[in-house]
NUDREN-699257 format. One record per residue (C-alpha): z, y, x; residue in three letters. Coordinates in pm, 1 decimal. Each point is the difference from the previous one (the first is absolute). Layout:
BEGIN
<c3=Z	c2=Y	c1=X	residu=ALA>
...
This chain:
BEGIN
<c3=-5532.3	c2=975.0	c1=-2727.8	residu=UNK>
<c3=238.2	c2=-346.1	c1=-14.2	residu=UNK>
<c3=-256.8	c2=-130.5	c1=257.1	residu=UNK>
<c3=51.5	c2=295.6	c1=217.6	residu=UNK>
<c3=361.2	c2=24.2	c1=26.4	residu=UNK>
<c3=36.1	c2=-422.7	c1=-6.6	residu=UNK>
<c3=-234.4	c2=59.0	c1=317.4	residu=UNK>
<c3=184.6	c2=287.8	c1=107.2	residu=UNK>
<c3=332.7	c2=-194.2	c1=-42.1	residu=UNK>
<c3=-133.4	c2=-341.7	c1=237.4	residu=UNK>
<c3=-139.8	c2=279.2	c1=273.5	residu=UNK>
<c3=336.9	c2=90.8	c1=12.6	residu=UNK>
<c3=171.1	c2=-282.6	c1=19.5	residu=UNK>
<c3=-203.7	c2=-195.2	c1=247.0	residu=UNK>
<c3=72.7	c2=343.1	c1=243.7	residu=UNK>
<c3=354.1	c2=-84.2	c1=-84.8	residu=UNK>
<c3=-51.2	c2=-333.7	c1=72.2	residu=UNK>
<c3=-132.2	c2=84.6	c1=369.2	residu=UNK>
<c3=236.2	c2=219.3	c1=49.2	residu=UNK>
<c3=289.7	c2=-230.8	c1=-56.6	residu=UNK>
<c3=-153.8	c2=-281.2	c1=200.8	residu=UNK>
<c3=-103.4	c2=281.0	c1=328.1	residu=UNK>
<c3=278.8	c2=-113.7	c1=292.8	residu=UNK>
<c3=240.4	c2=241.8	c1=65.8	residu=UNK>
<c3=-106.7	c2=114.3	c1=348.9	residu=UNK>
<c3=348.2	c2=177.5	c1=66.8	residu=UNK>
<c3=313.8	c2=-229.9	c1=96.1	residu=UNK>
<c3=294.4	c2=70.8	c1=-31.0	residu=UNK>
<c3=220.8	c2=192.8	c1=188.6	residu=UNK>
<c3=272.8	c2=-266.0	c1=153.8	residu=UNK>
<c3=340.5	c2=5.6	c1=-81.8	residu=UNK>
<c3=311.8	c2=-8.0	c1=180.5	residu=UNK>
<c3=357.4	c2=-126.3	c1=-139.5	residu=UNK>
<c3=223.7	c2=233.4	c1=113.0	residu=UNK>
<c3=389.1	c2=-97.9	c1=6.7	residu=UNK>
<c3=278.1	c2=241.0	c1=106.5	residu=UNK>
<c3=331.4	c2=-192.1	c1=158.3	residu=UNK>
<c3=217.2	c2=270.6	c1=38.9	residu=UNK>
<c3=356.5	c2=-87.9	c1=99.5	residu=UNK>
<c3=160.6	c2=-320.3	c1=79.3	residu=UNK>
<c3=-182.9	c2=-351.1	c1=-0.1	residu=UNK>
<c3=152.8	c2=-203.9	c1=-266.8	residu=UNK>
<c3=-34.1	c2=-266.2	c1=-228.2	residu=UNK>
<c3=-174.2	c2=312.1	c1=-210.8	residu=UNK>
<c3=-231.9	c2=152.6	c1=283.1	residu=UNK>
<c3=-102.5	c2=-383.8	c1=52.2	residu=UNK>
<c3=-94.4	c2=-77.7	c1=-355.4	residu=UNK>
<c3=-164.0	c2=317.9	c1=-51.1	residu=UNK>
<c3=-235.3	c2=-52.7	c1=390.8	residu=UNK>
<c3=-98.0	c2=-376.2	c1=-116.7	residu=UNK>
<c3=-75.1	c2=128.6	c1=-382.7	residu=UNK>
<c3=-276.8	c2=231.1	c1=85.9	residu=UNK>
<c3=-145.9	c2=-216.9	c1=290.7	residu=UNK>
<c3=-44.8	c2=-322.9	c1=-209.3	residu=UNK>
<c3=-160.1	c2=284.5	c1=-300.1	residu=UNK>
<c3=-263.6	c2=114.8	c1=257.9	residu=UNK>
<c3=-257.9	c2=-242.2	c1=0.3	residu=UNK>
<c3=-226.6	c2=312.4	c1=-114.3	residu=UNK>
<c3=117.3	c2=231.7	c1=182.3	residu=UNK>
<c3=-143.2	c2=52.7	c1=403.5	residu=UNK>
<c3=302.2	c2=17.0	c1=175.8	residu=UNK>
<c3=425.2	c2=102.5	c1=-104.1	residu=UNK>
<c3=133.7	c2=293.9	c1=203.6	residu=UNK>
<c3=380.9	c2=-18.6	c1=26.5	residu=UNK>
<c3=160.8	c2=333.9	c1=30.7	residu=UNK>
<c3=318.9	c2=-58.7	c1=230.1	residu=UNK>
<c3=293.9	c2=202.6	c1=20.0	residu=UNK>
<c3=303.3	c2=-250.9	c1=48.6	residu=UNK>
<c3=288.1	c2=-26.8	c1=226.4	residu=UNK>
<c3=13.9	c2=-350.9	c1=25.6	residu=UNK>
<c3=163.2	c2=-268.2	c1=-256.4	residu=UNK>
<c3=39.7	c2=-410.9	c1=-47.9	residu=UNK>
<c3=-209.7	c2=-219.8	c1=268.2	residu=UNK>
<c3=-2.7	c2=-243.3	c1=-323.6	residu=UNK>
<c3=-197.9	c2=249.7	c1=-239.2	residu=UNK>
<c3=-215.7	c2=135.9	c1=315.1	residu=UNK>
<c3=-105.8	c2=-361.6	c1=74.9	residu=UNK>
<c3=-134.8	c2=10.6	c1=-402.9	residu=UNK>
<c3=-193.5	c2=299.2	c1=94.0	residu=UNK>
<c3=-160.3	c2=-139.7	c1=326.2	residu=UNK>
<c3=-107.6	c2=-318.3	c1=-169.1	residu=UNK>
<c3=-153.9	c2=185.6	c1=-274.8	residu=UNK>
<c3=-191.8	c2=202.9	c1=217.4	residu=UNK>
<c3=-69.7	c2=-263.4	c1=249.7	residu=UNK>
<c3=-97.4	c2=-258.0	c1=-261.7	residu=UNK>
<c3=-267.9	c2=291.2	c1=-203.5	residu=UNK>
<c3=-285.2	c2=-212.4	c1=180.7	residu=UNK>
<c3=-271.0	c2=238.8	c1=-198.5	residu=UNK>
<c3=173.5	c2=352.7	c1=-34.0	residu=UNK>
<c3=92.3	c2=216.8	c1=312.9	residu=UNK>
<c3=330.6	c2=181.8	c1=17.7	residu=UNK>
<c3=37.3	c2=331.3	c1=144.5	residu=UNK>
<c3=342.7	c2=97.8	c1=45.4	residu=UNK>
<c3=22.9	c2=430.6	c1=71.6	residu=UNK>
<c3=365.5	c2=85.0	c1=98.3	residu=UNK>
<c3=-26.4	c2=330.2	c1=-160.3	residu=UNK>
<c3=128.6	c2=301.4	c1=-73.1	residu=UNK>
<c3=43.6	c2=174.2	c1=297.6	residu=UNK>
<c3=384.6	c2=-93.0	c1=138.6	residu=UNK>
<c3=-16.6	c2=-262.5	c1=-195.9	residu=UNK>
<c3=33.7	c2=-376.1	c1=203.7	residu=UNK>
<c3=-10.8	c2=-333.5	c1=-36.3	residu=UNK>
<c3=325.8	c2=-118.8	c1=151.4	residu=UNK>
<c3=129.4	c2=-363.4	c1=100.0	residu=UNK>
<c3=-160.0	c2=-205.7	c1=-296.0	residu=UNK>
<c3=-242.2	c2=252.7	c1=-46.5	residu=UNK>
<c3=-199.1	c2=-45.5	c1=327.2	residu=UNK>
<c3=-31.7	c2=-408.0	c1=-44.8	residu=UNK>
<c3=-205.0	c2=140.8	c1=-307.5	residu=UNK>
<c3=-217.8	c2=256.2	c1=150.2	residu=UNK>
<c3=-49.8	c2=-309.7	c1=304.7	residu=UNK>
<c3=-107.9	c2=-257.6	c1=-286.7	residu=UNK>
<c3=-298.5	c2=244.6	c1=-177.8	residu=UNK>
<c3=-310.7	c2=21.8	c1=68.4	residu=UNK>
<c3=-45.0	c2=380.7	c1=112.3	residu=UNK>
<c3=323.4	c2=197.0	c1=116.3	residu=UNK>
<c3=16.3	c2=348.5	c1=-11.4	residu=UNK>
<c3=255.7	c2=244.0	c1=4.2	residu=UNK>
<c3=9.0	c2=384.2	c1=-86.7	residu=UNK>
<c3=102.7	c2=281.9	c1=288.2	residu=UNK>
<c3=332.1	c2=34.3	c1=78.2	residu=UNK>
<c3=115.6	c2=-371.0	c1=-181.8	residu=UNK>
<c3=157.0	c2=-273.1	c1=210.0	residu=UNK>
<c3=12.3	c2=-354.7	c1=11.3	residu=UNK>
<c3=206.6	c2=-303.7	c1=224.7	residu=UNK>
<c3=385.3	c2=-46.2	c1=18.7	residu=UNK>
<c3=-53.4	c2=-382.8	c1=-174.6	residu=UNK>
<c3=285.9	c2=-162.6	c1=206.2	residu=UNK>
<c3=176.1	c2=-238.7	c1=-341.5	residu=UNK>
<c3=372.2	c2=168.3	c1=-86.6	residu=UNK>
<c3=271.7	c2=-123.9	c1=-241.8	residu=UNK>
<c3=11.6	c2=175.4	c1=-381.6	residu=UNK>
<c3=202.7	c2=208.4	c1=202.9	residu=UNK>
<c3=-181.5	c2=121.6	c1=234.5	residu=UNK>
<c3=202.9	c2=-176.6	c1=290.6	residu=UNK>
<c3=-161.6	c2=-235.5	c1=297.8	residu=UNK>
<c3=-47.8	c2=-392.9	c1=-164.1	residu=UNK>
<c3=280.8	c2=-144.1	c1=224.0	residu=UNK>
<c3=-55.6	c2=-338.1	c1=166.6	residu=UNK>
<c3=-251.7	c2=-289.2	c1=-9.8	residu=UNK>
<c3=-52.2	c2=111.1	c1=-357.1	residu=UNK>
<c3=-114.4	c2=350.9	c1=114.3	residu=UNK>
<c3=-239.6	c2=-114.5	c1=351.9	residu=UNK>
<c3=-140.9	c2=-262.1	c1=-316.8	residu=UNK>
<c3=-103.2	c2=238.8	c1=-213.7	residu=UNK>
<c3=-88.4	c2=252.6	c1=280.5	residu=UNK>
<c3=-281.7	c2=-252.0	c1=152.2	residu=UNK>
<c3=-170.3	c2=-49.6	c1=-354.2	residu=UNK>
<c3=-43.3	c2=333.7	c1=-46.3	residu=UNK>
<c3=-111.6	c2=42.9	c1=359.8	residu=UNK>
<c3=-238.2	c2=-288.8	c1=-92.4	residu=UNK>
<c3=-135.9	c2=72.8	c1=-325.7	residu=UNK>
<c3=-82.0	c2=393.8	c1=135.2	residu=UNK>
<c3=-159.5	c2=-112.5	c1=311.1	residu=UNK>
<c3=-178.0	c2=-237.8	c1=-232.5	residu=UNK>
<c3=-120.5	c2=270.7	c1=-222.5	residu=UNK>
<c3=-68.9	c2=243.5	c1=298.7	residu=UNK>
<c3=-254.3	c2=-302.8	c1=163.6	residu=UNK>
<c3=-172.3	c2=-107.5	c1=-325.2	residu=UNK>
<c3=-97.3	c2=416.6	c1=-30.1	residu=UNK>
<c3=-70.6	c2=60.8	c1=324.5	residu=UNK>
<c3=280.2	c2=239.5	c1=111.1	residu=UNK>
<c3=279.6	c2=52.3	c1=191.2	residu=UNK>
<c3=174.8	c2=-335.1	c1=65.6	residu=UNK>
<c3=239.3	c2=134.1	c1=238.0	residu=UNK>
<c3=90.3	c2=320.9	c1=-176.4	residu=UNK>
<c3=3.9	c2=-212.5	c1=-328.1	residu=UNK>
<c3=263.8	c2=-265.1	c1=125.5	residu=UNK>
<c3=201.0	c2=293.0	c1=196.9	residu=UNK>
<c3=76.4	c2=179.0	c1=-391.4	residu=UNK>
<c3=182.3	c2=-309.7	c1=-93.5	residu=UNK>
<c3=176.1	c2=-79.0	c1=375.5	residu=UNK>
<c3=86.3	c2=321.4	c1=123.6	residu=UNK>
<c3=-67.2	c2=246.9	c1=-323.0	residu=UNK>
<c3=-299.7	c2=198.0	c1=119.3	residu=UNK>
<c3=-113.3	c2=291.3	c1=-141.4	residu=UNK>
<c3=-370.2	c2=167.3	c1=28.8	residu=UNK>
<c3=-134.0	c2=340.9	c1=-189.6	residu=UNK>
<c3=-297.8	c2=-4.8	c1=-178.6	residu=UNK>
<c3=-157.9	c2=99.2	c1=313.5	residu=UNK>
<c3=157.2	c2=-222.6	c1=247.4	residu=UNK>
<c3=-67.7	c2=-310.8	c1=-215.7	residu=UNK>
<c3=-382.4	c2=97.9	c1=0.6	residu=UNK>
<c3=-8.3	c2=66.4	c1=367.1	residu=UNK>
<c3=166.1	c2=-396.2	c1=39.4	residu=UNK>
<c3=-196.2	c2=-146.1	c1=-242.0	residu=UNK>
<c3=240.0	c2=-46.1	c1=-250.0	residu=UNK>
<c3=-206.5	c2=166.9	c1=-276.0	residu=UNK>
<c3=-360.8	c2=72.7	c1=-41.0	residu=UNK>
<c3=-17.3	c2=347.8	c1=-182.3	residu=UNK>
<c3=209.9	c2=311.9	c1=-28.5	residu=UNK>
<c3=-70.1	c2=199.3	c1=-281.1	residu=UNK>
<c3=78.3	c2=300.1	c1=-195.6	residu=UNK>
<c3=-40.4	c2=-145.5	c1=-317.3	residu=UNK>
<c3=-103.3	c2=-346.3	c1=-215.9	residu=UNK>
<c3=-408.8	c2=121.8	c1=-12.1	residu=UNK>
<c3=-48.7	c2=79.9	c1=334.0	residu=UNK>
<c3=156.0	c2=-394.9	c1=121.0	residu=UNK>
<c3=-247.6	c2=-133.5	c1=-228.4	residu=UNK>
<c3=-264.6	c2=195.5	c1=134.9	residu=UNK>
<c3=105.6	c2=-118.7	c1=342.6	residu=UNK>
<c3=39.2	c2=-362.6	c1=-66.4	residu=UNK>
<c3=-330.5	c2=6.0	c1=-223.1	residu=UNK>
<c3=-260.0	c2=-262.1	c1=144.8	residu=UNK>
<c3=281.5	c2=-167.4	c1=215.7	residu=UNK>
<c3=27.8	c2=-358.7	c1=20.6	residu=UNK>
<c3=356.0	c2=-144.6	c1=2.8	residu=UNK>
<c3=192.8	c2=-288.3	c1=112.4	residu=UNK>
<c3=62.2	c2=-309.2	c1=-71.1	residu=UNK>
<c3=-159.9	c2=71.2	c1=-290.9	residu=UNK>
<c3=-327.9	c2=75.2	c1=160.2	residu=UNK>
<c3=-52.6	c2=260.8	c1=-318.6	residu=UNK>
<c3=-265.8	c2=299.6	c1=24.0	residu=UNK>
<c3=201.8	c2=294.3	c1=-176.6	residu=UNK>
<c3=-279.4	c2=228.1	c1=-225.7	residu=UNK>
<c3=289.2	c2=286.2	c1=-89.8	residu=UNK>
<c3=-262.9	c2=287.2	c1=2.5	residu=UNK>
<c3=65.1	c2=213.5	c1=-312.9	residu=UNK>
<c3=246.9	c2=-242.8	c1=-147.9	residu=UNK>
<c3=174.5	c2=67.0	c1=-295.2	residu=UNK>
<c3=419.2	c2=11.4	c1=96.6	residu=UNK>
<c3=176.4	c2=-201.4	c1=-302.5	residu=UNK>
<c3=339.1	c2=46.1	c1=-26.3	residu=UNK>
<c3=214.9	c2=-275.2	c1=-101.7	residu=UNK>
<c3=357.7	c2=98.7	c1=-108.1	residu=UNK>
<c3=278.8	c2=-267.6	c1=17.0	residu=UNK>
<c3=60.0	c2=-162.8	c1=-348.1	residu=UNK>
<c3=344.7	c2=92.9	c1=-203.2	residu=UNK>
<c3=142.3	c2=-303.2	c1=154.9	residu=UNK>
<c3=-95.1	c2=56.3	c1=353.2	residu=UNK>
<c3=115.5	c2=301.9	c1=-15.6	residu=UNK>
<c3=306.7	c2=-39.3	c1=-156.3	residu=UNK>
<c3=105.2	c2=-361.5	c1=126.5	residu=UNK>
<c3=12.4	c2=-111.1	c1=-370.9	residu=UNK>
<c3=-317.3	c2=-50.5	c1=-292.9	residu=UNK>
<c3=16.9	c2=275.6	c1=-232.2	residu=UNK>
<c3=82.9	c2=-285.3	c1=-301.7	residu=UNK>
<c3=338.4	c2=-43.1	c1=164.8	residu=UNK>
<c3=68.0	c2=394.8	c1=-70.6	residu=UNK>
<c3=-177.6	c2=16.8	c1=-306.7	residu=UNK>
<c3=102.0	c2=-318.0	c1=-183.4	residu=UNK>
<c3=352.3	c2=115.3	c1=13.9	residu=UNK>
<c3=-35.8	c2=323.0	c1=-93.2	residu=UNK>
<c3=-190.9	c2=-113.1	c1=-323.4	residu=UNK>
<c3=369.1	c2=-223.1	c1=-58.9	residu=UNK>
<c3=147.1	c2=271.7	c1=34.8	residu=UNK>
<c3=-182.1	c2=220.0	c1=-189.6	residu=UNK>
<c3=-48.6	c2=-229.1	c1=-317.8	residu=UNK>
<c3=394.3	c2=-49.9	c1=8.8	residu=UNK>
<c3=37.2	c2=369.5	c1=-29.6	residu=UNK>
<c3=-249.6	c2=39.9	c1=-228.9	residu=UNK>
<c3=160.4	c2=-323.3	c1=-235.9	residu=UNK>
<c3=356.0	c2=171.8	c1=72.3	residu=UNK>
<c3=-119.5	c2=348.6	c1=-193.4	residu=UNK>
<c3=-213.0	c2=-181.9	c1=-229.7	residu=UNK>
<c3=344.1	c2=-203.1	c1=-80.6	residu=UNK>
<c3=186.3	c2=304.7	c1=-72.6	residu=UNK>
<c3=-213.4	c2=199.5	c1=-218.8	residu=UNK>
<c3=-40.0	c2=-298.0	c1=-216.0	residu=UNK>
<c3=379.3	c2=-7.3	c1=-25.7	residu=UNK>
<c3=63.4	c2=334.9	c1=-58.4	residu=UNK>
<c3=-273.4	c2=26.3	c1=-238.4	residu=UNK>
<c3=49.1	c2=-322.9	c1=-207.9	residu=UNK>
<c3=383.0	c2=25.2	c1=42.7	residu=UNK>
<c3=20.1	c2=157.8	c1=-323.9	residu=UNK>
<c3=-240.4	c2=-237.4	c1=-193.5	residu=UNK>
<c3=209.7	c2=-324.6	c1=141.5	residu=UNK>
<c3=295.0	c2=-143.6	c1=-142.2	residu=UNK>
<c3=193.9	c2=163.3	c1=-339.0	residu=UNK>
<c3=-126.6	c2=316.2	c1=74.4	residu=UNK>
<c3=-365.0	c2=-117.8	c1=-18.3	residu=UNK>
<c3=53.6	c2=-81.6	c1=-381.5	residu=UNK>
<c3=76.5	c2=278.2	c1=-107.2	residu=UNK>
<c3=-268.4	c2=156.5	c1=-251.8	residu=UNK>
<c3=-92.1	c2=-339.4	c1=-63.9	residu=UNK>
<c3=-54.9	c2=-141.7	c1=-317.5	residu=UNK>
<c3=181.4	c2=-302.8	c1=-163.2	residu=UNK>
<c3=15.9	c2=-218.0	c1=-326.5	residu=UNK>
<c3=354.1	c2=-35.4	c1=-141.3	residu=UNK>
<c3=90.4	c2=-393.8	c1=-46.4	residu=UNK>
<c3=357.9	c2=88.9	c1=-177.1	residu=UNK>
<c3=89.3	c2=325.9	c1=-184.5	residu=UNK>
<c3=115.2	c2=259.8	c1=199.9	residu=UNK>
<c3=317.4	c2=163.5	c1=-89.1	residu=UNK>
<c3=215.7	c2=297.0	c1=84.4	residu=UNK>
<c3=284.7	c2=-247.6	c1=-30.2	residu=UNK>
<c3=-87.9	c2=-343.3	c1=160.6	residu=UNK>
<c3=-334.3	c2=47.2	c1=127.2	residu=UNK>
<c3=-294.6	c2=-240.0	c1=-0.1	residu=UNK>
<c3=-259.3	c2=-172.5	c1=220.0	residu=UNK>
<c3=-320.1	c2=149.1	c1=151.6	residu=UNK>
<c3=-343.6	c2=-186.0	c1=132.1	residu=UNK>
<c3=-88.2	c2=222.5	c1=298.0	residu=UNK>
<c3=-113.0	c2=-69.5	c1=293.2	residu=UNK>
<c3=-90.5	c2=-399.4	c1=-68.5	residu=UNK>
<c3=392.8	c2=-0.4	c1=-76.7	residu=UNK>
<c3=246.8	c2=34.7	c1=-276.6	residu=UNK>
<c3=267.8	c2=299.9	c1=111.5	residu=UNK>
<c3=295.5	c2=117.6	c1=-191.9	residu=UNK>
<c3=-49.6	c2=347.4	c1=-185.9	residu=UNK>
<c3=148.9	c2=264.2	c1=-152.6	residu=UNK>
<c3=-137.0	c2=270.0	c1=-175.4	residu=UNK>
<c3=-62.1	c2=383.2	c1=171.7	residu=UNK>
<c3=190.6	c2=139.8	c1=-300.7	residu=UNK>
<c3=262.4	c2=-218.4	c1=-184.6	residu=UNK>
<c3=6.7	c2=171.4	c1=-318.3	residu=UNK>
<c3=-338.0	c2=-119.6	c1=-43.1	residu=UNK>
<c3=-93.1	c2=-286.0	c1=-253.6	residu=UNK>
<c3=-51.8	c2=-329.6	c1=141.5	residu=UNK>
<c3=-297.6	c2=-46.4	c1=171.2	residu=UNK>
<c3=-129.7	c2=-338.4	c1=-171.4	residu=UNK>
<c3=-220.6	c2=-307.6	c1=187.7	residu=UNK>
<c3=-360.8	c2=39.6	c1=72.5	residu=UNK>
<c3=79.5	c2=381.9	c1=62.0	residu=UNK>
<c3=-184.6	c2=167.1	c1=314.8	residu=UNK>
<c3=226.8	c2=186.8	c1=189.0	residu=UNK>
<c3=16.2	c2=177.9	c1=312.8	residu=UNK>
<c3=249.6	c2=-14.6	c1=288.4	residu=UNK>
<c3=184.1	c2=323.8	c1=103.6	residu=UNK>
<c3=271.5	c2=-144.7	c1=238.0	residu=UNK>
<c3=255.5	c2=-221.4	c1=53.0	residu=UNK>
<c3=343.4	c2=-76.1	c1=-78.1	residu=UNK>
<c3=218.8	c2=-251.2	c1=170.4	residu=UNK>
<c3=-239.6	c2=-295.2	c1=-6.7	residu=UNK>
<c3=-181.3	c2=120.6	c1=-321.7	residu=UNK>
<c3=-307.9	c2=189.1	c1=-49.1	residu=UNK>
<c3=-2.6	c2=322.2	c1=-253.1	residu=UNK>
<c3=-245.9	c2=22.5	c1=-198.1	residu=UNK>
<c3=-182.7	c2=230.5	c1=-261.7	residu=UNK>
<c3=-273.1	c2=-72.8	c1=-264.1	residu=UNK>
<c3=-303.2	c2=108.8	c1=43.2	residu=UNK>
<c3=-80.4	c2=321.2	c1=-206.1	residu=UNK>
């Protein structure tokens, strides 16, 4: 019977064996990192884009959701390098939802990914560089700035095979184009209803410069949410560290004053009394004596003065005080 269930036990064991070592025929579905900028591009909406590109060495491609109205050339420039510089990851950038758009600094980042699409009824264009104001650049200062921009877009436009022309007109004379119009010019390469259906459009595409085959069939969307600090401008240590402070000092200022008002009573005289002393010198109703309490000699005077004199080496107890003496009792 051992025999039979040691054999029993290696039968099974070898099958487990095979099993374990039998490839896995099925592969995995891919993934896509999926990274919502909603709002203005910032030093926040740039940390958060470069974040999850450098992260997606796994993943097959990042699809930027894009729904801005414009922001710093600065932080925008962060974003195109990031996406420009992702040698072995695609970017898709989808200006979604529908009416949303991808205004001013918005379109140099739909110009620099890989695959642009937009949802119906969204917009893109209207690039031209403004003050923090909103106002015209004035000068050689403004027609500076005004011809990088116009550079770096028609740049961006050339290297992914679209619109040149349109591309540099956004930034030199702010045009606009629909989700429709900027697929009839070339300007994008899908519009979409949603996030799945661009992937299934783009799947088996090769892009440029990159010269990257995309496999998106069936991939798995990932969503990526912005960090506390890219979210928030600041790390979450800078809110919680002082908020601990503050929290402890509270904490120390109640501890502080129910140990007063609890030990206020057994501090000082009043703490001694119903303690117990030694008398050093007989204590008198008429002159008093000396006490040991405490680790000190104290003055004393009887509780009741018609008592006889309470002789040295007697325990006795304190009941109060009087003046700077202690009155005491013997011990019953």
């Amino acid at each position: 019977m051992k025999r039979f269930c040691g054999l029993l036990f290696l039968v099974l064991g070898a099958a487990l064996s095979l099993g374990a070592c039998e490839p896995d025929t099925k592969s995995a579905a891919p993934e896509v990192y999926v990274v919502r900028v909603d709002g203005k591009i910032d030093a926040r909406a740039a940390g958060y884009v470069e974040r999850v590109v450098s992260e997606a060495g796994e993943a097959e491609a990042v699809a930027i959701e894009l729904d801005t109205p414009g922001g710093s050339l600065d932080h925008t420039q962060r974003i195109v390098e990031a996406l420009s510089n992702a040698q072995e990851t695609p970017v898709i950038t989808y200006v979604s939802p529908q009416g949303a758009k991808a205004a001013s600094a918005g379109t140099f980042i739909v110009m620099a990914s890989d695959v642009a699409a937009m949802a119906p009824q969204t917009r893109l264009g209207a690039a031209a560089p403004v003050t923090v104001f909103g106002g015209d650049i004035p000068g050689t200062l403004g027609e500076k700035v005004t011809n990088d921009a116009a550079a770096l877009i028609r740049g961006l436009a050339e290297a992914h095979g679209r619109n040149e022309e349109w591309a540099e007109d956004s930034v030199r004379e702010s045009a606009s184009a629909s989700a429709e119009e900027a697929l009839d010019i070339g300007v994008v390469e899908y519009v979409e209803p949603d996030l799945e259906s661009v992937l299934d459009a783009a799947d088996g595409e090769r892009v440029e410069p990159k010269g990257i085959s995309l496999d998106l069939a069936g991939a798995t969307l990932v969503e990526r949410p912005p960090t506390f600090k890219e979210r928030f401008g600041v790390p979450l240590y800078a809110l919680v560290i002082p908020a601990v402070l503050v929290l402890l000092v509270a904490v120390g200022a109640v501890l502080y004053v129910l140990r007063t008002s609890r030990w206020r009573v057994s501090t000082g005289r009043e703490g001694m009394i119903g303690e117990i002393g030694v008398v050093r010198r007989p204590v008198t109703g008429g002159s008093g004596g000396m006490v040991f309490v405490h680790g000190e000699l104290w003055g004393a005077v009887p509780e009741d003065p018609s008592t006889a004199p309470l002789e040295a080496d007697t325990e006795v107890e304190i009941v109060g005080f009087r003046r700077s003496a202690v009155v005491v009792r013997p011990i019953k």
